[in-house]
C-alpha positions as CSV (number, residue, x, y, z in Angstrom):
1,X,49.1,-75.8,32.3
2,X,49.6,-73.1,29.6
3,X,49.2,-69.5,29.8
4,X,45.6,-69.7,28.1
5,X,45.0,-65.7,29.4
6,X,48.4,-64.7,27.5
7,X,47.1,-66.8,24.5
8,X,43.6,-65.3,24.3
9,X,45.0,-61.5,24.5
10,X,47.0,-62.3,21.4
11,X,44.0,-63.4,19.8
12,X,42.5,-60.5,21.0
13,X,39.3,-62.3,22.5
14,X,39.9,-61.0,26.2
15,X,37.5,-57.8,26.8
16,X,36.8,-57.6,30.2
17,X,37.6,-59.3,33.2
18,X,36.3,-58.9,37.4
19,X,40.3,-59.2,38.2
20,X,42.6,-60.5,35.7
21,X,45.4,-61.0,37.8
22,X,43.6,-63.0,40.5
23,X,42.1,-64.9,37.5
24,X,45.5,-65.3,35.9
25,X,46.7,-66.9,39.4
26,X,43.6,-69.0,39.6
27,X,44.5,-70.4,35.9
28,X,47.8,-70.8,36.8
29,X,47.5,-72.8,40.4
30,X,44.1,-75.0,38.3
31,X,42.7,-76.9,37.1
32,X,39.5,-74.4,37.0
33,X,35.8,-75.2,36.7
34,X,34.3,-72.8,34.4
35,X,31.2,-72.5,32.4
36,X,29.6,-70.6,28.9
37,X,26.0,-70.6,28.5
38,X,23.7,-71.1,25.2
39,X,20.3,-69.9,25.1
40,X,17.6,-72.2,22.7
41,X,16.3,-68.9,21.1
42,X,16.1,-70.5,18.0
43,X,17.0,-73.7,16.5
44,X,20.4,-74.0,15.7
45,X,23.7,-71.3,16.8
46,X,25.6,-69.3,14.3
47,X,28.7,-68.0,14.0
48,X,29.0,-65.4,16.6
49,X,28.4,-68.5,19.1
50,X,31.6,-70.3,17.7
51,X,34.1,-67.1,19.5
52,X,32.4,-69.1,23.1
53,X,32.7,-72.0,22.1
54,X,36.2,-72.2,20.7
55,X,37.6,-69.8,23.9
56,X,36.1,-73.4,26.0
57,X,38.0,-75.5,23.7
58,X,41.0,-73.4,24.1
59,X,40.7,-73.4,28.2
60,X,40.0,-76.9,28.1
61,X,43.2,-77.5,26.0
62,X,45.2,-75.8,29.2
63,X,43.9,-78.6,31.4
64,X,40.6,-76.4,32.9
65,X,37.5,-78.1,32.8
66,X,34.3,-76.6,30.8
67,X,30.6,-77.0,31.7
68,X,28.5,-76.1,28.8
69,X,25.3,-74.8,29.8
70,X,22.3,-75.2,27.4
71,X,19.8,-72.7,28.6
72,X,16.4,-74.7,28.9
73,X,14.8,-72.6,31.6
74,X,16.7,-69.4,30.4
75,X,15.4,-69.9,26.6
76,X,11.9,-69.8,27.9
77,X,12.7,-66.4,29.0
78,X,15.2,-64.8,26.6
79,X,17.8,-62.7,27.1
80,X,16.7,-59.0,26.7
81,X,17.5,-57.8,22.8
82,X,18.2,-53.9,22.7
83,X,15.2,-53.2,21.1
84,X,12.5,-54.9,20.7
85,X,10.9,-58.3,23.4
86,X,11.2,-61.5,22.2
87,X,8.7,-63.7,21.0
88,X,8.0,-66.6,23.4
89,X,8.0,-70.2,22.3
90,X,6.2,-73.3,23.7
91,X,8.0,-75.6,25.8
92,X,8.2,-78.3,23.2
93,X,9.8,-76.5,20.8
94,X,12.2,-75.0,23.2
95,X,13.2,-78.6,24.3
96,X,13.5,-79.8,20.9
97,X,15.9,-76.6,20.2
98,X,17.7,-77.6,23.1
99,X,18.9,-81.4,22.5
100,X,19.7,-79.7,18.5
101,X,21.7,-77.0,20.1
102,X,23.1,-79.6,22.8
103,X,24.4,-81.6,19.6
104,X,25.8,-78.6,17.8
105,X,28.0,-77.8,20.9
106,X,29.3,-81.6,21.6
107,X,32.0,-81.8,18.8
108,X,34.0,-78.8,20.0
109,X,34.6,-80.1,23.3
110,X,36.1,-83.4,24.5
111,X,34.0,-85.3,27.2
112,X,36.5,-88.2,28.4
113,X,39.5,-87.6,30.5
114,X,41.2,-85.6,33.5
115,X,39.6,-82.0,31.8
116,X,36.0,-83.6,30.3
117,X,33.7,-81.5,29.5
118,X,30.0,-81.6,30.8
119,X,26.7,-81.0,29.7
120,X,24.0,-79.1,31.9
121,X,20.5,-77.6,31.4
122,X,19.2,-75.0,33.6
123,X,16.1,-76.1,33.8
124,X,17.2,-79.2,36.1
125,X,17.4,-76.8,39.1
126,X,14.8,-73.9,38.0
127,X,11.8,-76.1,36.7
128,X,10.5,-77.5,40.1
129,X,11.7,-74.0,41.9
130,X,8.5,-72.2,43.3
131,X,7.9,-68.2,42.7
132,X,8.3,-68.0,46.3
133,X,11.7,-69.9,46.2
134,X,12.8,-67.8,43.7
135,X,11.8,-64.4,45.2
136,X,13.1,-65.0,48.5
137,X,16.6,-67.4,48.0
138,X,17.6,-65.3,44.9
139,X,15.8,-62.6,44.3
140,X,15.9,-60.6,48.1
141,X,19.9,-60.5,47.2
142,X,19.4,-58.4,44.1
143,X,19.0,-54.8,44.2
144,X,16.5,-53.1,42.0
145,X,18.7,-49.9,41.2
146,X,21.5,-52.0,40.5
147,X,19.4,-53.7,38.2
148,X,18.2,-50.9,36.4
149,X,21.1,-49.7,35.6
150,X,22.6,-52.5,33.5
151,X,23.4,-51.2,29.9
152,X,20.8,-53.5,27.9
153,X,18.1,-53.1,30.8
154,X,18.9,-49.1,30.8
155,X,18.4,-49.1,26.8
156,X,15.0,-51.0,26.7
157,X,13.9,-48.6,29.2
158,X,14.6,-45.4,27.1
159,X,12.5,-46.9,24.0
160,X,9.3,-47.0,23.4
161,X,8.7,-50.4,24.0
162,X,10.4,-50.5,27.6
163,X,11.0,-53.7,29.0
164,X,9.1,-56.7,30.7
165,X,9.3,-58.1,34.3
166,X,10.1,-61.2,32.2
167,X,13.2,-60.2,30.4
168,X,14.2,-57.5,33.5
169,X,14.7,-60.9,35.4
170,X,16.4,-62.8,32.8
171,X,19.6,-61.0,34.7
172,X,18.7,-62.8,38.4
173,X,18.2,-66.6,36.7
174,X,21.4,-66.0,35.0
175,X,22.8,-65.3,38.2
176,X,21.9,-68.4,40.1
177,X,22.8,-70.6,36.8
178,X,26.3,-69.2,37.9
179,X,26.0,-69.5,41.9
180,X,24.4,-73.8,40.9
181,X,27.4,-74.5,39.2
182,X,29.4,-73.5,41.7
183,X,27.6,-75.1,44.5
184,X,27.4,-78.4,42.1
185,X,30.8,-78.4,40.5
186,X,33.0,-75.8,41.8
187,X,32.8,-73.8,38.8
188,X,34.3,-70.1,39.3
189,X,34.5,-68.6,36.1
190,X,32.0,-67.5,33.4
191,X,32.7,-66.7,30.3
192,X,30.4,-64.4,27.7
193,X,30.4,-62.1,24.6
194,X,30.7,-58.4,26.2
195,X,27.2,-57.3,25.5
196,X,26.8,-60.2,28.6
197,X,29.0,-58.2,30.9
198,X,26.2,-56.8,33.4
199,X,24.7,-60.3,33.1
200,X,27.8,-62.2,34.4
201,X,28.4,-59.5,37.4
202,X,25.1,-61.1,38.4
203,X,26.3,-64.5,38.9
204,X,29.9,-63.2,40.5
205,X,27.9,-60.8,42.7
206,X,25.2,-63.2,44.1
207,X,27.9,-65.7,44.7
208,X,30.2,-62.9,46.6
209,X,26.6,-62.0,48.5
210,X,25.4,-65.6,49.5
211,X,28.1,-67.6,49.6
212,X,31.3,-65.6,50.9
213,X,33.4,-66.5,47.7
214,X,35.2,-64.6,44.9
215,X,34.5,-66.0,41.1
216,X,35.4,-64.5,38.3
217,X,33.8,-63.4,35.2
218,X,35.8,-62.9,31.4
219,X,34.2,-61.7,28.2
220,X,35.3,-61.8,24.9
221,X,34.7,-58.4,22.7
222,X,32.4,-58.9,20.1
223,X,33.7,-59.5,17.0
224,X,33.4,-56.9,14.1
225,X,34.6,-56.1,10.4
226,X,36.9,-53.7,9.4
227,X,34.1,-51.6,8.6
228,X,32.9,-51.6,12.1
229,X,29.8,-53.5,11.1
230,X,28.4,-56.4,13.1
231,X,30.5,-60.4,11.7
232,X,28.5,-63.4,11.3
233,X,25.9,-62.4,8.7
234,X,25.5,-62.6,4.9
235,X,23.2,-61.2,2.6
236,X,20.5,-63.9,3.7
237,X,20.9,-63.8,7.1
238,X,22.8,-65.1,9.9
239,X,25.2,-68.0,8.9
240,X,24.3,-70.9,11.0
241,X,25.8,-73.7,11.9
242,X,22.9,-76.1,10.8
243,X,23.6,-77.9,8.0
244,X,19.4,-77.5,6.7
245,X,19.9,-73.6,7.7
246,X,23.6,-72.7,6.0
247,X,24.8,-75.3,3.5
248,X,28.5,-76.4,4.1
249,X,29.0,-75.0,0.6
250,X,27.2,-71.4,1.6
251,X,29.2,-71.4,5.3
252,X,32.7,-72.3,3.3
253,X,32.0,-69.5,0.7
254,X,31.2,-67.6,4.0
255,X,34.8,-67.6,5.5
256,X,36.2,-67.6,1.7
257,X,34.9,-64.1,1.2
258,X,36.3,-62.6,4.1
259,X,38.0,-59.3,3.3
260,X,41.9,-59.2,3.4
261,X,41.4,-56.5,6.6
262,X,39.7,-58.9,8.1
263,X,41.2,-62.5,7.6
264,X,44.3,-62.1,10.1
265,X,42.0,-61.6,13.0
266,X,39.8,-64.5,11.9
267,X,42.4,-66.8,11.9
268,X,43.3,-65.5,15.0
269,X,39.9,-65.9,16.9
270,X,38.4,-68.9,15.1
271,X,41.0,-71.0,14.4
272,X,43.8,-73.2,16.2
273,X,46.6,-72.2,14.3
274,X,49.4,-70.7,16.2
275,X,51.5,-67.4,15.8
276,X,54.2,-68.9,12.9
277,X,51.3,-70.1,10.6
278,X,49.4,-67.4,11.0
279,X,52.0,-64.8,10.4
280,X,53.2,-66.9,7.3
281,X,49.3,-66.5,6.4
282,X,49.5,-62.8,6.7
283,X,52.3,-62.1,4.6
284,X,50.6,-63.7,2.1
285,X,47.9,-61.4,2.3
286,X,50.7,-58.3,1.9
287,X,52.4,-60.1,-0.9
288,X,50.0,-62.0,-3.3
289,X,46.2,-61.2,-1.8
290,X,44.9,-62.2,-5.0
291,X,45.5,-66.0,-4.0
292,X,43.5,-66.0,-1.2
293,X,45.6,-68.3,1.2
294,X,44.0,-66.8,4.1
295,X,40.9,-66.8,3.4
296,X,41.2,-70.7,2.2
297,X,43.2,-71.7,5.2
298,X,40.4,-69.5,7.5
299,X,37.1,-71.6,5.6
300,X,39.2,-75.0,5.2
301,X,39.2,-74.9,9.0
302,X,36.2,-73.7,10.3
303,X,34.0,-75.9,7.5
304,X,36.1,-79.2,8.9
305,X,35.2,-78.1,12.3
306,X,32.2,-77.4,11.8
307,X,30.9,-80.1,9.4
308,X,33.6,-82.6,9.2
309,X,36.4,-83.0,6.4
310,X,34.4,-84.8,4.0
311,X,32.1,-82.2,3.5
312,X,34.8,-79.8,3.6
313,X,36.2,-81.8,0.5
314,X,33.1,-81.7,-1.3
315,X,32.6,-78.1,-1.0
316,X,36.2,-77.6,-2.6
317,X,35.7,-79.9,-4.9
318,X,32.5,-78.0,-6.2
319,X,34.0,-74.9,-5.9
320,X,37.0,-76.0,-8.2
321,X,34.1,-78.0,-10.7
322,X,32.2,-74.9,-11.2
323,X,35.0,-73.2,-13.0
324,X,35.9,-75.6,-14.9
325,X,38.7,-77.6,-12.6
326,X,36.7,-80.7,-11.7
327,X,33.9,-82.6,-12.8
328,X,30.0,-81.5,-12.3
329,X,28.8,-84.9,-12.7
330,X,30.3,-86.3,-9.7
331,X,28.5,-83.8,-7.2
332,X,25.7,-85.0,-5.0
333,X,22.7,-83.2,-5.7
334,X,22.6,-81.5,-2.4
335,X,26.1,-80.1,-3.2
336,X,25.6,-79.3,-6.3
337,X,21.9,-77.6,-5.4
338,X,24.1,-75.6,-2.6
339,X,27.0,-74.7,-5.0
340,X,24.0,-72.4,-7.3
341,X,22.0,-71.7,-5.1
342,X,23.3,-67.8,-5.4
343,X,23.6,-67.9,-9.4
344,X,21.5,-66.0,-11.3
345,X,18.7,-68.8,-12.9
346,X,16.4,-69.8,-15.6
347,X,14.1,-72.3,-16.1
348,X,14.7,-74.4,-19.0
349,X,13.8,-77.9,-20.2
350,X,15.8,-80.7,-22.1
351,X,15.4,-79.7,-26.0
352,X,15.6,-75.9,-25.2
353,X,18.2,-74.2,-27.3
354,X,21.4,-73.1,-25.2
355,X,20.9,-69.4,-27.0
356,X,17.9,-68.8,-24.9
357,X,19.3,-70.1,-21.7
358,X,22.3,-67.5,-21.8
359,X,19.7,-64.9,-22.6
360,X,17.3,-65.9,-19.9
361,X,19.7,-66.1,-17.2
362,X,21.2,-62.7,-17.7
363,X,24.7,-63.8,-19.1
364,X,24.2,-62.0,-22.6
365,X,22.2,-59.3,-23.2
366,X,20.8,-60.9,-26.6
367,X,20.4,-63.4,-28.9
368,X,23.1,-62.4,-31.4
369,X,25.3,-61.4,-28.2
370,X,24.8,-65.6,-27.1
371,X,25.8,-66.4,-30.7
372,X,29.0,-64.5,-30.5
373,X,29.9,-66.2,-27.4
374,X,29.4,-69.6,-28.7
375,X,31.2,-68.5,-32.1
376,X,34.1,-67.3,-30.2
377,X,34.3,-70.8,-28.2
378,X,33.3,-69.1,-24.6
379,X,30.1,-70.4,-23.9
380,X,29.6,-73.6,-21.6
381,X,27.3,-75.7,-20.5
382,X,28.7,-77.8,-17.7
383,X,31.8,-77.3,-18.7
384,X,31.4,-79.0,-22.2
385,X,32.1,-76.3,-24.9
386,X,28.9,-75.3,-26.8
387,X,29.9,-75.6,-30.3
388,X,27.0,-74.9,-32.1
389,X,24.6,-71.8,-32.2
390,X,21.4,-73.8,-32.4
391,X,22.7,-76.6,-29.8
392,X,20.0,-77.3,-27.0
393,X,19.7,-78.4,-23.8
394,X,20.2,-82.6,-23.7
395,X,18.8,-84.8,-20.4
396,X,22.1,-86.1,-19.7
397,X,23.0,-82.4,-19.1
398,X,20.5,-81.7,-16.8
399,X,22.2,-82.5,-13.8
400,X,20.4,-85.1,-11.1
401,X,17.5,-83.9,-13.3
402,X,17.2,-80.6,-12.5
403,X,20.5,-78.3,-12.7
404,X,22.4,-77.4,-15.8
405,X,25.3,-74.8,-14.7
406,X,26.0,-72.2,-17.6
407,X,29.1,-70.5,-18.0
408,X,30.4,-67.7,-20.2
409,X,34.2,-67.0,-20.4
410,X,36.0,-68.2,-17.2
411,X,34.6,-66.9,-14.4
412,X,30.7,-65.7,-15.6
413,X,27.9,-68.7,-13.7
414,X,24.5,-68.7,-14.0
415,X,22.7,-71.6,-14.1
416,X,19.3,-73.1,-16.0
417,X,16.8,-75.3,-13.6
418,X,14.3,-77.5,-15.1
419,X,11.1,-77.0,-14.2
């Protein structure tokens, strides 16, 4: 066993904890059953789910052994949001978001040996449970005042839209997902972001009520920008981990962007590297920020993790082919369709003249002003050097039919679509 609590302070991913040196001890004597839970609220996670999932990983690494609990039952419900209720889905599509979400969680754990990981659902022990079951085995040990009085609960109550019985009693299922797993597997500890906090006392407190045993409960703080604005979304929206949702080019370029405030504590929460690489890393920020090391070591990582290193090794190789380093033609059109998907666009056809795709897409202001790109030798059309004021647009340079990238000096993209 490592000292996996010592490691998670220096990443800074430990925010609370029910007692941290009884935990520490726990950790310590182990190995210890512990559990993170995933909610099918829509179809795929994003990134904020990857500080859960990588703290598992890391326990499991120190020889504890992780349930990871896909919320079936609990996704039916929805956790309460602080403002507004949640729109219910069917039970088929909650299912299918389940066994997609189930898949998404599988290659950051490891299911064979002395620590495997294991998959549960919640709605194994809560689908056949009656109202009466429910009412008088969990909910006669749960005390309304307490309840009321949890921050997300307490916040719902003050708006104007208050709060159902439905999501009010999210709180007591999540507690007896807590108090199963320990009656099945001897799981006593539960891990969550820290907006879960109130929900995890649950579990610890119906376990300490019914069952005469202490469990303990860790959350991670949730994980911000320098700015103090919420991580994990772009302009379009959250960054998923769904390949259809978030393109392994759009989730690289994700990471890529990070802001040099930001990129040491990054590294330091979503990656594996240790304390020598990453303080190598963050000289380099201090010394030459303009190359980026961070932020390429940061995406380079979390891409490969999350979608394996050969499309990690396309995205680069795009990247590097836009600008000129590599060659356009050998990107697969779902790359390639990925890679300018953000670009300012035109529509254009083979035999249109080059002139009027640099106008159309915003890269000159003008006709003459495209000329005197062209006639000063920095005007491209995938990378290929437009050398003549009235060239056009060929077939062969409409890539996979459709994409022709457009380039003015070395660093100015746009790109022309065909219609």
């Amino acid at each position: 066993m490592t000292d996996v609590l010592d490691e998670l302070h220096w990443r800074g991913l430990v925010a609370q904890s029910t007692d941290e040196a009884a935990l520490r001890s726990a950790l310590a004597e182990g190995p210890v059953t512990y559990y993170a839970g995933f909610d099918p609220t829509a179809q795929s996670l994003h990134v904020g789910h990857m500080v859960q999932l990588l703290n598992m990983r890391r326990l499991q690494l120190a020889g504890h052994r992780p349930l990871a609990l896909v919320g079936g039952a609990t996704g039916l419900i929805g956790d309460p949001r602080p403002t507004t209720e949640r729109s219910m889905q069917s039970r088929d599509v909650v299912a299918g978001w389940v066994d997609r979400i189930r898949a998404q969680i599988e290659p950051f754990l490891d299911f064979e040996g002395p620590a495997a990981a294991r998959m549960v659902n919640n709605l194994d022990w809560t689908g056949a449970m009656s109202a009466i079951d429910f009412l008088r085995d969990v909910g006669k040990h749960f005390r309304v005042g307490t309840m009321l009085g949890k921050d997300i609960v307490a916040r719902r109550l003050r708006s104007d839209e208050g709060i159902s019985y439905t999501e009010f009693s999210y709180q007591v299922l999540q507690g007896m997902d807590f108090r199963e797993l320990y009656e099945r597997y001897g799981c006593t500890l539960q891990l969550g972001g820290n907006d879960q906090w109130g929900n995890l006392l649950s579990g610890v407190e119906l376990i300490r009520k019914t069952e005469g045993a202490a469990v303990h409960a860790l959350t991670s703080p949730l994980i911000t920008k320098a700015d103090g604005t919420k991580m994990g979304k772009s302009e379009g929206g959250a960054v998923w981990l769904d390949p259809e949702l978030t393109s392994p080019y759009a989730f690289y370029q994700f990471w890529l962007n990070t802001a040099d405030a930001d990129v040491v504590k990054y590294l330091k929460v979503f990656t594996f590297r240790g304390r020598e690489e990453i303080a190598a890393l963050e000289a380099e920020v201090a010394d030459r920020p303009f190359a980026r090391e961070a932020q390429r070591a940061l995406a380079g990582d979390l891409t490969t993790l999350v979608h394996g290193r050969a499309a990690t090794e396309a995205v680069i190789t795009a990247s590097q082919a836009l600008f000129g380093r590599g060659e356009l033609h050998g990107l697969d059109a779902g790359t390639l369709g990925a890679a300018v998907a953000e670009l300012p666009r035109t529509t254009a056809k083979a035999g249109d003249l080059v002139v009027d795709a640099l106008v159309g897409s915003g890269l000159v202001s003008s006709k003459a002003a495209a000329r005197r790109a062209i006639g000063e030798g920095g005007a491209y059309v995938n990378n290929r050097k437009v050398e003549s004021d009235d060239a056009a647009l060929r077939t062969e340079d409409l890539l996979h039919g459709r994409y022709a990238v457009l380039r003015r000096g070395k660093r100015t993209l746009a790109v022309a679509v065909a219609e």
